[in-house]
N, C-alpha and C positions, 0 to 999 in steps of 0.2 A: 504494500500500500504506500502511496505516495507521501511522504513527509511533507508539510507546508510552512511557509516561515514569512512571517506579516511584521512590517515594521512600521512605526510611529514619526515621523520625523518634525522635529518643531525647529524653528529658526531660519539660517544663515541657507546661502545656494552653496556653503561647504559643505553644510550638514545632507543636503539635496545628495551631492557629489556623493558623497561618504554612503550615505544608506543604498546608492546602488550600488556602490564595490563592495560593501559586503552582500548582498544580494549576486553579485555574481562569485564572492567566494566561497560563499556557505552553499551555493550550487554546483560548487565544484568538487568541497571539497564532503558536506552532507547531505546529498543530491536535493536539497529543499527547492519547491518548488514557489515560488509569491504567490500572495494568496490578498484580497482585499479584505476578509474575512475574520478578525482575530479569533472569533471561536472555534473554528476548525484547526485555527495553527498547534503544530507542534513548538515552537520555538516563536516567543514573542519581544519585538526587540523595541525599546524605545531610546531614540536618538534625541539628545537635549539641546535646550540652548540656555545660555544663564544670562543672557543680556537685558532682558525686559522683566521687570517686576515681579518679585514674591516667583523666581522662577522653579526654586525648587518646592515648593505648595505643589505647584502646579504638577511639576513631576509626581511627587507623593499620590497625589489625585486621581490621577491615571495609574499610578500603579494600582491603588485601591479598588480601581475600576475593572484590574485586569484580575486581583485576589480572590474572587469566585471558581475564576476559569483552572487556576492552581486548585481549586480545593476540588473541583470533576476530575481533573487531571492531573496526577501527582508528579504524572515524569513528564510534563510542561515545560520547560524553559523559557525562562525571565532574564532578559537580561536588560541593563539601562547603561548607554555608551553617551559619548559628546562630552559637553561644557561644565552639566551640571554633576556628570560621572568623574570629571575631574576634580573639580571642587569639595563632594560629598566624600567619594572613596568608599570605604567600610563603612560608615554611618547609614552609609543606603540599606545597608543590610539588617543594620539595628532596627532602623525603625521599618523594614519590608522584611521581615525575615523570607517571605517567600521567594525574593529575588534571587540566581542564582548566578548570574554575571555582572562584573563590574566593569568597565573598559574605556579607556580616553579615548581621544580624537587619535593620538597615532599610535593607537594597540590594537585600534580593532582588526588588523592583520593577523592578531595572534587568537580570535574567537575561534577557531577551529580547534587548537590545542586548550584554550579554556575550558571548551566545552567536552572536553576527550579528559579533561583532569576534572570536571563536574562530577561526571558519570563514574568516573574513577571511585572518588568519594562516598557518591551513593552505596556503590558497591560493597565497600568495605562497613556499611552501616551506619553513616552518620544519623543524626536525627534530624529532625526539624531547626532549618536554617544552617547546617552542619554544610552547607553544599557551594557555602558565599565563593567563587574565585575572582577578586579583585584585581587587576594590572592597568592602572593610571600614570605611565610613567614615557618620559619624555624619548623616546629611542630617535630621535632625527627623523630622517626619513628614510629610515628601514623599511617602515609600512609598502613603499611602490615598490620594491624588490620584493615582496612577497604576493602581492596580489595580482589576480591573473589579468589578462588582457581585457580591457571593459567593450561590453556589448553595444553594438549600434543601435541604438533605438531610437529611427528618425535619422533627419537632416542636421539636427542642430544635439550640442554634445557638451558637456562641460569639462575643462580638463585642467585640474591641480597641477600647477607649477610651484607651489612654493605651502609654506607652513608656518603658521605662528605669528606674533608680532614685537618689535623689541622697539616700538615707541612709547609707552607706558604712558598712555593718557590717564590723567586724574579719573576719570572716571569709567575705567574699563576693564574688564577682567582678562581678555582675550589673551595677555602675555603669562597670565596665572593658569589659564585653563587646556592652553595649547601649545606654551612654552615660547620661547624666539621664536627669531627669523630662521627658516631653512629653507634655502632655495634647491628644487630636484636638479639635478643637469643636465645641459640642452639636450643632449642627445636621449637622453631620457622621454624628454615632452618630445622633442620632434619623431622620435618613432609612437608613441604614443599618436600624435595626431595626424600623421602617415597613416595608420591603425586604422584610424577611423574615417579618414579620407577616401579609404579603399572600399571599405564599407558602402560609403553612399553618403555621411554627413559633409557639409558644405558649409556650412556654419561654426565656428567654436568659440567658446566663452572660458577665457581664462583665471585662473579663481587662485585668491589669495588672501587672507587677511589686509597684507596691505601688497598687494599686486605686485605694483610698480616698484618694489624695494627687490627685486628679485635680484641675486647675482647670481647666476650658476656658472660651473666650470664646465668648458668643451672638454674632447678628447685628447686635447693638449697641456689640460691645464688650467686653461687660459679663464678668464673671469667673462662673461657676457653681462651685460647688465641688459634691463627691460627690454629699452629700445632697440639693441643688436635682436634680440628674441623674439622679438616681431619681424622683423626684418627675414628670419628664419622662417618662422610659421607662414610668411606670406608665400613664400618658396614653394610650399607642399601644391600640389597636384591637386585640382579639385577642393582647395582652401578655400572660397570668395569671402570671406565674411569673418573678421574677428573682433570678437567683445572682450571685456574682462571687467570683470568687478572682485574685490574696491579697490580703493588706489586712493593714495595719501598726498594730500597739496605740496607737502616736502618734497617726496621723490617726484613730482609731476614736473620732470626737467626741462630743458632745451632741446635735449635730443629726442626725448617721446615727443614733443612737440612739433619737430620736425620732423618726425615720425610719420605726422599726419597729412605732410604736402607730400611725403614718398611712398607712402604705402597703401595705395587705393583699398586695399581688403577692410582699412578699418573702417568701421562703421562712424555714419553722424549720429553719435550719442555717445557722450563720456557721463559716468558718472566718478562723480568728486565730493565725497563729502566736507564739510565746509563746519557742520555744529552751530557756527554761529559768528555771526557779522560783528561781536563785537570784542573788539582788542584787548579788553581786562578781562572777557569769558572764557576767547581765548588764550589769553597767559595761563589763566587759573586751569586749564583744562590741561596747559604743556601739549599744545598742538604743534608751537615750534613755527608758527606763519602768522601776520598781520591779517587783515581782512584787505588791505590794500594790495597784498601779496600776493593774494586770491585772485582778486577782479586781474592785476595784473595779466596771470597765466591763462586765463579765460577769455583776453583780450585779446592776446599776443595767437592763442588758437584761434580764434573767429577772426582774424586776419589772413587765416592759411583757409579753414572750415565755417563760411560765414552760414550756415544755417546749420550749422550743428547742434545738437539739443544738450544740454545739459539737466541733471540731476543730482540731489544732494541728499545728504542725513542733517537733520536738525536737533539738538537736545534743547528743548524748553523746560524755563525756571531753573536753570545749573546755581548753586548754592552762592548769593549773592545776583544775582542778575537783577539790572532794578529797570525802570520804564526805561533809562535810555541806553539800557545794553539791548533792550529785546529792541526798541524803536532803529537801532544801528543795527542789529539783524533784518528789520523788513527794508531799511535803504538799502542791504545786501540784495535783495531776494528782488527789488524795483532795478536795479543796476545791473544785478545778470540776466535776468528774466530766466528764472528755471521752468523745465518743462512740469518735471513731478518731483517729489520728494518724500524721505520717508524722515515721519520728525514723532516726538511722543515728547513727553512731560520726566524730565530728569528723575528716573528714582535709583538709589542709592542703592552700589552692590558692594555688598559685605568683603573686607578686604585692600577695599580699594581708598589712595587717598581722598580722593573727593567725599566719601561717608563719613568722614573726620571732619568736614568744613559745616560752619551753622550758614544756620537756611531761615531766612526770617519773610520770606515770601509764603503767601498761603496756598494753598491748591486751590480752589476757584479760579487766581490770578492766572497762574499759571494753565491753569485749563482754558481759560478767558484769552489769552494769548496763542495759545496754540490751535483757538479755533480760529483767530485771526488767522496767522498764517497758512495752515492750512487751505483756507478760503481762496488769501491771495493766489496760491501757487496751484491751484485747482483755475482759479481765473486763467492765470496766465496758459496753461497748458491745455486748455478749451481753445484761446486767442489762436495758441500755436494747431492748432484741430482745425480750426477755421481758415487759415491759411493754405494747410493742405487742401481744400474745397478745390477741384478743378485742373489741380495736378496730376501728374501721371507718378507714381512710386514702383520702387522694385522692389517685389514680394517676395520672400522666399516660404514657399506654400508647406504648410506643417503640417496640415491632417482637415479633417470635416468639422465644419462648425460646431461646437458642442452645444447650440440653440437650434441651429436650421440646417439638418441633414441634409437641403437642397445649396449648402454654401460651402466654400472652402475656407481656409481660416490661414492666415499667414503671416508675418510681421515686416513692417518696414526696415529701411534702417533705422530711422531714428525712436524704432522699439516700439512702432504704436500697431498695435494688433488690428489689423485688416480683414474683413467679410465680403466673401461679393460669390455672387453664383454663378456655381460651375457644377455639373454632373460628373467632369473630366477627372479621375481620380489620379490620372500618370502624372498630374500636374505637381501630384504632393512629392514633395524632395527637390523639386525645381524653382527656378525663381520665374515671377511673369507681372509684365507689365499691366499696375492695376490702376485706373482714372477715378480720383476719388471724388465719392457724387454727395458722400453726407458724415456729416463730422457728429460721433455722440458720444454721450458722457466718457465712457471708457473703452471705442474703437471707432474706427472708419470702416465705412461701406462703399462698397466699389465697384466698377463693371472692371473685368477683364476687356482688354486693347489685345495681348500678346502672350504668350506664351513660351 
């Protein structure tokens, strides 16, 4: 009978990355099949993220939710990997005693043997909670030397160049949870996305903490930084199309900049997080960049890229923020014109220095601000929706609408998800010229021109 294995994933497009390479190594290595299902799985895995609020509640929660299914099925496997796996360690187990794996971000390579030393244990007759195997620990990037070769599924691919972060933002756990910087080596990604070129994806999005800090070493040795590594990727065979998120206003140099008049594959859209427009928020945060610093590089690209889209992360009410730190964030946000952004209301994670700093703003305020901006930047990327009206964009077709089976569904470049009917199914994995007829909340509709 078929083994099944359902995973949970919350957060980051790491986390994304991460839950399908172990989905393809737990298929390889204990033939488990995915399942959308949790109550049918044999093994039930939940991938964390600790960035947003009361995030390990939220873990606990769903473990609870999962604690019946252990009491039907005793030889069930629990396991809970990621952010908050890091942070937690053995405590998960205290208070879940039915969990029976614990795993970071770069061990989940070693679930295969955890789970062969799980079984181990049972064997010899532990009891209740007797089963914990916890490994949260920082191995570089071992993990891609162990895992198999990732599955195509689709046009479009995400692929890990790097690990970690060693900018220690006041307010961020990321260097506590996934360790530094480790950049993979080129030759690594570039057969990695040869890999998947061959396949049939055409699209890649390259995924890093802080992206753009990559250095890896060639087969000589030799250091590459970002910009050489695009340069590489644009080389590959059936490449058109390269994304990456996130990426840090520090490393966002000269040469990735100029990256963007030589290397047609990249796409119009950068996202750059930013936090906030204003100069004492940003100190207190140790972003390491002015907000003048900012517009700057955004300048200097829309000089090479003039209708390139930008997007950002925002933290509202950071501890101390008063009306004219946030009012010096929306002159940010009127001066770049972002397309979209992903912002929330600053809450405070354990560990970190920013939880140490007093906070004399109340939360209304700060929710009263953030639905400000919000608003704006929901404006502005309507404006820029209205623009495209009457353009022709180039699609790259992902699959059938998931509203009207009579549509195709595809994405621009500058990221905005596209609808227009077609019965034509070869179309999917290809890109084709679409003339957009109507701009709405959160896509465009369009007649196919070409194909």
């Amino acid at each position: 009978m078929t083994k099944k294995l359902y995973i949970k994933t919350h957060g980051c497009q790491m986390n994304e990355y991460d839950s399908a390479r172990i989905r393809d190594l737990l298929e390889e290595s204990h033939d488990l099949t995915p399942t959308d299902n949790p109550e049918e799985a044999d093994v039930l895995l939940l991938n964390t993220c600790s960035i947003r609020e009361k995030a390990q509640e939220k873990v606990f929660h769903q473990l609870g939710r999962w604690k019946h299914l252990k009491q039907k099925n005793p030889k069930l496997i629990i396991g809970v990997g990621g952010c908050v796996a890091s942070q937690e360690g053995a405590e998960i187990g205290k208070r879940a005693p039915y969990v029976d794996l614990v795993f970071g971000p770069q061990t989940l390579h070693r679930l295969p043997e955890m789970m062969k030393q799980r079984d181990a244990m049972r064997t010899v007759g532990s009891g209740p909670g007797g089963t914990l195997v916890v490994d949260v620990s920082f191995p570089e990037i071992e993990k891609f030397d162990r895992l198999p070769e990732p599955k195509v599924e689709g046009p479009t691919a995400f692929v890990s160049i790097m690990e970690g972060c060693s900018k220690y933002c006041t307010f961020c756990v990321v260097p506590y949870t996934r360790g530094e910087e480790v950049s993979r080596p080129l030759d690594d990604v570039i057969a990695e996305i040869a890999h998947l070129a061959e396949g049939g994806v055409r699209e890649v999005n390259l995924l890093g903490q802080n992206v753009n800090a990559y250095l890896g070493s060639n087969h000589l040795g030799e250091t590459v930084d970002f910009a050489e590594l695009l340069s590489y990727v644009a080389r590959i065979p059936g490449i058109d199309r390269i994304r990456y998120t996130t990426s840090h206003p520090v490393e966002f140099s000269d040469a990735l900049i100029d990256a963007y008049a030589e290397i047609p594959q990249l796409v119009d859209h950068l996202h750059l997080p930013v936090q906030s427009g204003s100069d004492r928020i940003l100190m207190a945060m140790k972003r390491g960049h002015t907000a003048l610093e900012y517009k700057s590089k955004i300048r200097r690209l829309r000089k090479i890229r003039p209708n390139i889209s930008i997007s950002s992360d925002f933290i509202i009410g950071f501890p101390g923020e008063s009306e004219a730190d946030f009012a010096a964030t929306m002159k940010l946000i009127e001066d770049i014109g972002f397309d979209t952004s992903f912002s929330f209301v600053y809450s405070a994670r354990p560990g970190t220095p920013a939880a140490e700093l007093p906070d004399n703003t109340d939360e209304e305020t700060k929710k009263q601000r953030l639905k400000i901006l919000q608003t704006r930047i929901l404006q502005q990327a309507q404006e820029i929706s209205r623009r495209m009206v009457g353009s022709t964009q180039r699609v790259l077709v992902t699959g059938v609408s998931k509203k009207d089976p009579g549509q195709l569904q595809g994405r621009s470049e500058n990221n905005r998800v596209v609808n227009f009917a077609s019965s034509d199914h070869s179309l999917i994995g290809e890109f084709a010229d679409i003339e957009i007829h109507e701009a709405l909340p959160n896509s465009l509709r369009g007649v196919l021109v070409s194909g």
